[in-house]
N, C-alpha and C positions, 0 to 999 in steps of 0.2 A: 504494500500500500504506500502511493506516496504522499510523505505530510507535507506542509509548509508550518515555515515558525511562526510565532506572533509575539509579540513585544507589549505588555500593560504596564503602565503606570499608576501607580495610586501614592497621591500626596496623605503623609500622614504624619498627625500632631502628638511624634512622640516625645516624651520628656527625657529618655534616655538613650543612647546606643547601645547600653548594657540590656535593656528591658528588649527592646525589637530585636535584637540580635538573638539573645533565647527565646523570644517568640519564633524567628523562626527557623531557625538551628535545632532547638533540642526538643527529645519529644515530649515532654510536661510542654513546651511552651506552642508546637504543632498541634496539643491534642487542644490545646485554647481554641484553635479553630480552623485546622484545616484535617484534621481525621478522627474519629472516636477514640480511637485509642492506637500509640506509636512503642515502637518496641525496635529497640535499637542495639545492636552488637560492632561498635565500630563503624565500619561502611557499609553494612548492611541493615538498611530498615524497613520493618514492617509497620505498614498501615491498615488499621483496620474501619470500616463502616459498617455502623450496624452490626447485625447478628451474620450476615454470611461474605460480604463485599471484602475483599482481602489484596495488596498488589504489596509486592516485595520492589524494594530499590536498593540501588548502589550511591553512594556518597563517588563523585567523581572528581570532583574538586570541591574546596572550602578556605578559601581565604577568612580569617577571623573579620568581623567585623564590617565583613564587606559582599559576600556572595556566599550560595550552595548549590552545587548543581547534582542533583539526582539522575539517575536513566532506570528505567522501572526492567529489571530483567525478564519480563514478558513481553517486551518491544520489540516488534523485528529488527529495526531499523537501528544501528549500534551508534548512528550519529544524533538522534534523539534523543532528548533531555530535557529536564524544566528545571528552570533555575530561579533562587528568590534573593536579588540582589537588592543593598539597601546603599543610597545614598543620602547626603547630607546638601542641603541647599542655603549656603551660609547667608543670603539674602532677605529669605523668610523663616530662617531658622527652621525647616520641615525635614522630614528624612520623606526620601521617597522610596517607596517600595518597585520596583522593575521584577516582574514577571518575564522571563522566556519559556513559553513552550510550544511544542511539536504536535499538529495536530492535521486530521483529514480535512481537507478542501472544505466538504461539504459539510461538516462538523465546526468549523471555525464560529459560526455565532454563539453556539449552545457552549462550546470554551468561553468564549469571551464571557457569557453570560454567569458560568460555573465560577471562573473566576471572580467575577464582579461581586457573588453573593457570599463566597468564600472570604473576600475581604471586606467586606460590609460585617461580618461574623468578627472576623478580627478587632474590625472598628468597635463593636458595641463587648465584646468580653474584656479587651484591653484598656479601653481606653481612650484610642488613637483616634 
């Protein structure tokens, strides 16, 4: 199958880089809101939803304080990955959250939209 990437944005009103960083690094701070529950041995995590929804990933890169990039080893595709980088906007003082992931043509809104409520979730348990 071939995907295309997409690139989201969401400005968010954190107080620290420590706090968004294990939001979205570790799994106590993933299960705040992007899976029921995270189980993590090094570079390999599981996510879980719900009672049967299950995807393993790999940890493929991780810069402290700055990026993580996942590739879920059920992916055909070995150049596919979502990754949750955080910047800082020294203007408005924002950190912005940058979203890349890998997704089918014809599936590209129902991401964007996954995405959008995914960090709307984020917004209202954190904080942000």
């Amino acid at each position: 199958m071939v995907t295309e990437k997409i690139h989201l944005e969401y400005v968010l009103n954190a107080a620290s880089k420590n706090l968004l960083w294990n939001t979205i690094s570790t799994p106590t701070g993933l299960e705040n809101w992007f899976a029921d529950q995270v189980i993590s041995d090094d570079k390999r995590v599981e996510f879980y939803w719900g009672k049967t929804e299950q995807r393993t990933a790999e940890i493929i890169a991780i810069r402290s304080f700055a990026h993580i990039r996942f590739r879920w080893l059920d992916d055909s595709s070995e150049r596919d990955y979502f990754e949750l980088k955080m910047t800082y906007n020294e203007l408005t003082n924002d950190y912005i959250l940058e979203i890349t992931d890998f997704v089918a043509a014809d599936e590209k809104e129902d991401m964007e939209e996954l995405w959008d409520s995914q960090v709307a979730k984020l917004r209202r348990t954190c904080g942000f």
